[in-house]
C-alpha positions in Angstrom: 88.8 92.2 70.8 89.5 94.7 73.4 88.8 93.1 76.8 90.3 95.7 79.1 90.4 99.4 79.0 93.0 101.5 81.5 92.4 105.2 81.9 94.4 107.6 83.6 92.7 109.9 86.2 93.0 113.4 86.3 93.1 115.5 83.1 91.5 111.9 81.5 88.7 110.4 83.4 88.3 113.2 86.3 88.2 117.1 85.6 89.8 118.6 88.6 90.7 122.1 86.5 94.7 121.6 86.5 94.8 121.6 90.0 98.0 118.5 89.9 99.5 120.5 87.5 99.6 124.1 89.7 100.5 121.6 92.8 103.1 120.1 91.2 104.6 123.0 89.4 104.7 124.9 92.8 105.9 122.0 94.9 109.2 122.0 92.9 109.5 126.0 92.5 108.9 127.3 95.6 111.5 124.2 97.3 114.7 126.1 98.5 116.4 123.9 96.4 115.2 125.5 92.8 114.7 129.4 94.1 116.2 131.1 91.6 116.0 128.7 88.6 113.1 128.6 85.9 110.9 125.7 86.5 109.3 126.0 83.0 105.6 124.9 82.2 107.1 123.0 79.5 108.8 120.7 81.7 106.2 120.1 84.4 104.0 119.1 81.1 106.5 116.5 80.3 106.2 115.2 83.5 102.6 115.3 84.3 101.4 111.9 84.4 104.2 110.4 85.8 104.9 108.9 89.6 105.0 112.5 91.5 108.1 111.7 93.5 110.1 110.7 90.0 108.5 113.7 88.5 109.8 116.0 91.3 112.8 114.5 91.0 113.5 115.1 87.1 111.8 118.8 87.2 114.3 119.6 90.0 117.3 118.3 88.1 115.9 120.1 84.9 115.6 123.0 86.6 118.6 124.0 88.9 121.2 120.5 87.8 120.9 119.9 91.7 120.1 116.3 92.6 117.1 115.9 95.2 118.1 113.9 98.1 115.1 111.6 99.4 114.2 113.9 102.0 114.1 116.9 99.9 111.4 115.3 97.2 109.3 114.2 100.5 109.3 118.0 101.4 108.5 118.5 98.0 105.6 116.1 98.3 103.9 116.8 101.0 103.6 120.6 99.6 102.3 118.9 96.6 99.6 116.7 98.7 98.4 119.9 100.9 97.7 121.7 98.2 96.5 119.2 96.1 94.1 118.3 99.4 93.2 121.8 99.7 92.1 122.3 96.5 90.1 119.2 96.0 88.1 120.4 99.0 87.6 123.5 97.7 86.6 122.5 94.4 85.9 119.1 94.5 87.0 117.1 91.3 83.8 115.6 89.1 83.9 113.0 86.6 85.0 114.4 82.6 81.9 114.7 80.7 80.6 111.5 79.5 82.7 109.5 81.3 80.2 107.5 83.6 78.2 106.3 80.3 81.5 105.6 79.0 82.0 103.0 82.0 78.2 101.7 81.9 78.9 101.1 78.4 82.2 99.1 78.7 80.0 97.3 81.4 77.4 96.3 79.0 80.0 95.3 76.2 81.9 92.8 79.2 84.7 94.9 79.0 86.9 95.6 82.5 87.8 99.0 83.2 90.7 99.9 85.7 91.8 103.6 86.4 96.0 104.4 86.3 97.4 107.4 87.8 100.7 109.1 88.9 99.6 109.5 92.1 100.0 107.3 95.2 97.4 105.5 97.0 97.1 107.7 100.0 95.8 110.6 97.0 93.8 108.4 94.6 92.0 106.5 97.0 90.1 109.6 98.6 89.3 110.9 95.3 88.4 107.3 93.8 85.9 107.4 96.9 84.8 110.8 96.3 83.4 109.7 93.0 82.5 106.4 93.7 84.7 105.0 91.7 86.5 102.4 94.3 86.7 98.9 93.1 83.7 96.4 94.4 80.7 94.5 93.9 78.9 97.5 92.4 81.6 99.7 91.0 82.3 100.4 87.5 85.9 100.2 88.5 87.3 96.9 88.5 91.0 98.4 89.8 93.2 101.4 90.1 96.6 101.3 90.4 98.8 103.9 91.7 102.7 105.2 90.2 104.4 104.0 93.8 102.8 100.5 93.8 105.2 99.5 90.7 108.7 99.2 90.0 109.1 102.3 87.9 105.6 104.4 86.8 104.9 106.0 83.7 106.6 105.8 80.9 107.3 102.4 81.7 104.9 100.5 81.3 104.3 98.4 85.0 101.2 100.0 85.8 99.3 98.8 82.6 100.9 95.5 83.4 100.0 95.7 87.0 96.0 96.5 85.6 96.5 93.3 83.5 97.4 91.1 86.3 94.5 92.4 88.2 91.5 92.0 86.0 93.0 88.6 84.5 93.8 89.8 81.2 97.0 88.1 80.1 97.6 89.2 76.0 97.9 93.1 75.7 96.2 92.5 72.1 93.3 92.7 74.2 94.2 96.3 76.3 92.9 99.5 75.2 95.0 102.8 77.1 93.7 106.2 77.0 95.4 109.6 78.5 95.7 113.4 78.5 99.3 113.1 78.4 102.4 112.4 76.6 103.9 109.6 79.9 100.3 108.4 79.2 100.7 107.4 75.4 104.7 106.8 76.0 103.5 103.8 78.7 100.8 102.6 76.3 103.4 102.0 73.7 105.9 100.6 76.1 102.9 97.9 76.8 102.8 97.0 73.3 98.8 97.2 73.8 96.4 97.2 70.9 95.5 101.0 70.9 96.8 103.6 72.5 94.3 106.9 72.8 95.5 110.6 73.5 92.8 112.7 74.8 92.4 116.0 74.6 90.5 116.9 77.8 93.9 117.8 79.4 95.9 120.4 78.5 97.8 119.2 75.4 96.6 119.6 71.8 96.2 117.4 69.4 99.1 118.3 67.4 100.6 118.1 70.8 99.6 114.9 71.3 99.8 114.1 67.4 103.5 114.1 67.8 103.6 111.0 70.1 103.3 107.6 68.4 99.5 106.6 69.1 97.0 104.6 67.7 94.1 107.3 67.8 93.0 110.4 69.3 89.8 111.7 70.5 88.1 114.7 72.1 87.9 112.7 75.2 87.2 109.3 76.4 83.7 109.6 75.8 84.8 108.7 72.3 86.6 105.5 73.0 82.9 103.4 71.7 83.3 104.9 68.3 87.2 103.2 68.2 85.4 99.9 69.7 83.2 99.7 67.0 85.3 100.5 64.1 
């Protein structure tokens, strides 16, 4: 019996039209650091997902071999959060289709639902807002936990871990994880959890995602009843 279901956030639960991935891609491009090296989509794919600091970090070293100090990947970040914060206002993110009913449904069935994300607090929490989405009395969040609040975010599996401790689930036989990305269903296997969904409401395939050990995929997490029920 599933008694906890932990979503990623953009690309999953929250259609904000690829603006992370543009942010991100840019952030580590256009850093004096990587002018002149290919910063391929490829690799920001890989990489989506993940804790943005570790990500800028990898994409860097994939793309010029140069290792980014600690201030460089904070210059790096706060292009990424300006134009991620630009673009939200501009366009504000909605909810993927179906995903509201997806949490009154959970709801209904007693199941907790906490949100997971790459980003860091001083991001997700605005958008959580946004949507209404924060955790309370009246949410149909019961927590969302952020890549820089644990030791090492996606692939590793902390965060899902960190959602466990949270909502007071303590065998992950009973966690469900669902995500548009390949970090997403990496962490969900790293958890050992019971099923592990890729989505495809991000901007991987499902042969893209097919080639990731999983336990199902789906259009979107809409879907996730139908894998409940069966």
């Amino acid at each position: 019996m599933i008694s906890l279901v932990a979503l990623d956030m953009a690309g999953t639960t929250i259609d904000e039209g690829g603006a992370v991935y543009e942010a991100l891609h840019a952030a580590v491009a256009e850093h004096p650091i990587n002018v002149g090296s290919e910063v391929t989509a490829a690799d920001v794919q890989q990489w989506m997902g993940a804790e943005k600091r570790t990500a800028m970090r990898e994409l860097t070293r994939l793309a010029s071999g140069a290792v980014a100090s600690d201030a460089v990947v904070e210059e790096m970040y706060e292009q990424f959060r300006d134009q991620l914060r630009a673009t939200y206002a501009a366009t504000p993110p909605v909810p993927v289709s179906g995903t509201n009913e997806l949490f009154t449904e959970l709801r209904t069935r007693g199941i907790r639902v906490a949100l997971t994300t790459g980003f860091s607090r001083d991001i997700a929490e605005p958008l959580v807002r946004s949507l209404g989405w924060q955790p309370g009395p009246d949410s149909p969040i019961d927590a969302v936990v952020c890549g820089d609040e644990v030791a090492a975010g996606r692939p590793a599996p902390y965060m899902i871990f960190r959602a466990m401790e949270q909502t007071g689930i303590e065998t992950v036989d009973r966690v469900l994880v669902a995500g548009d990305t390949v970090v997403d269903l990496r962490a969900g296997m790293n958890a050992g959890v019971r099923m592990v969904i890729g989505v495809a409401t991000g901007k991987l395939t499902f042969a893209e995602l097919g080639a990731e050990p999983h336990t199902h995929l789906l259009a979107s997490v809409a879907d996730i009843p139908t894998v409940l029920d069966a």
